[in-house]
C-alpha positions in Angstrom: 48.1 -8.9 -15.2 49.9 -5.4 -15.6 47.0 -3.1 -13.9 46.1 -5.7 -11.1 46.7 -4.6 -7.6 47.1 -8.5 -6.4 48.9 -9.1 -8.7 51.2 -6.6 -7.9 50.9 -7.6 -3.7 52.0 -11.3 -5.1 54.8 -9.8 -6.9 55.8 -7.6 -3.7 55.7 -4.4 -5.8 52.8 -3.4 -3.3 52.6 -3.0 0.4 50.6 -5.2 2.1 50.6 -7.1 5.5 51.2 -10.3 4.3 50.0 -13.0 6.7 50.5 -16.3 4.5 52.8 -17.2 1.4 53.9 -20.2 -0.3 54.7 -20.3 -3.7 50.9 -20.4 -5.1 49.1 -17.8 -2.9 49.3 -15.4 -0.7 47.1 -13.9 2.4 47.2 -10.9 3.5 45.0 -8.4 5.5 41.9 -6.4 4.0 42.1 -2.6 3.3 38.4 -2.0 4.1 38.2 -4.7 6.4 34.3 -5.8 7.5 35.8 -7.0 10.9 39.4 -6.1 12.4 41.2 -9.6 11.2 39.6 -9.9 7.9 41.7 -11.4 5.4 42.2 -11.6 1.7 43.8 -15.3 0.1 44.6 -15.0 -3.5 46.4 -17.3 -6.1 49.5 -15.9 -7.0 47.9 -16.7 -10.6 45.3 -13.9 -12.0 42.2 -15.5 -12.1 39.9 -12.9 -12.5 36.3 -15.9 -10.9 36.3 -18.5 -9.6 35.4 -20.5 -12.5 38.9 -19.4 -13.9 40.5 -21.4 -11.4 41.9 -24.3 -12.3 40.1 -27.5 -10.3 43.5 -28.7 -8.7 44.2 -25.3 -7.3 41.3 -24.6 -6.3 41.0 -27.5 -4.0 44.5 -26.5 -3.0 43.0 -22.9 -1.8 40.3 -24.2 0.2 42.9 -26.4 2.0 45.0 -22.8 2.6 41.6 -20.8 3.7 41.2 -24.1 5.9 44.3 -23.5 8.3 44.3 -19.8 7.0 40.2 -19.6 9.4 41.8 -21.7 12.0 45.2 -19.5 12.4 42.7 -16.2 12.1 39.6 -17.6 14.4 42.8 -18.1 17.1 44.9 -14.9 16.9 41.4 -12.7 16.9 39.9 -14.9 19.6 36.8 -15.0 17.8 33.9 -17.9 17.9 34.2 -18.7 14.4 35.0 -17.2 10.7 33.1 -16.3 7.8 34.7 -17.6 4.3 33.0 -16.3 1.0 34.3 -15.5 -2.7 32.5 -12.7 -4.9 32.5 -13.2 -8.8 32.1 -10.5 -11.1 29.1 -9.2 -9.4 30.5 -7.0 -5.9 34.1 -8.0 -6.7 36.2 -4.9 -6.1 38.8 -6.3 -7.7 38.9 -8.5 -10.8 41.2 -10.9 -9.3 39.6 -14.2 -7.7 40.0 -13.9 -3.6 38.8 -15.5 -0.3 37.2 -13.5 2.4 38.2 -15.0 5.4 36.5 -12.9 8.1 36.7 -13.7 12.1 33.0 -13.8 13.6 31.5 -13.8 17.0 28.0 -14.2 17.6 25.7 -11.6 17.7 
């Protein structure tokens, strides 16, 4: 989509530090990040919700935000991660995305 800033991060004509990329989606870290380590995982694809996404790859992404939480909970040495999609309603941007946060308790 021409005015979509992930888009635009999947098609490198953005900056972003990427953390993950295959040839279906990409992971890279938040702007306005809730905890330092939070993470963004996006199709490549624009889907704007996650009823857009088609079944297969969305089973595919969950595999991804999987070792995407593990990778994440490690590097930040956190207890454990927080993994959550907005659609439409608080979804800063129209493109479906993980939130893949690192958590500690309390």
């Amino acid at each position: 989509m021409a005015d979509c800033v992930f888009c635009s991060i999947a098609a490198g004509e953005t900056d972003a530090h990427i953390v993950f990329s295959d040839d279906e989606a990409i992971a890279f870290l938040d702007n306005r990040p809730l905890f330092p380590g939070h993470t963004l995982l996006i199709p490549r694809e624009h889907h704007e919700a996650i009823w857009d996404v088609p079944e297969a790859l969305a089973g595919r992404l969950f595999v991804k935000a999987r070792m995407l939480s593990v990778a994440i909970r490690d590097a930040m040495a956190a207890e454990g991660t927080f993994v959550a999609a907005n659609s439409i309603v608080s979804q800063s941007v129209p493109h479906f995305h993980l939130h893949i946060v690192p958590r500690r308790r309390k």
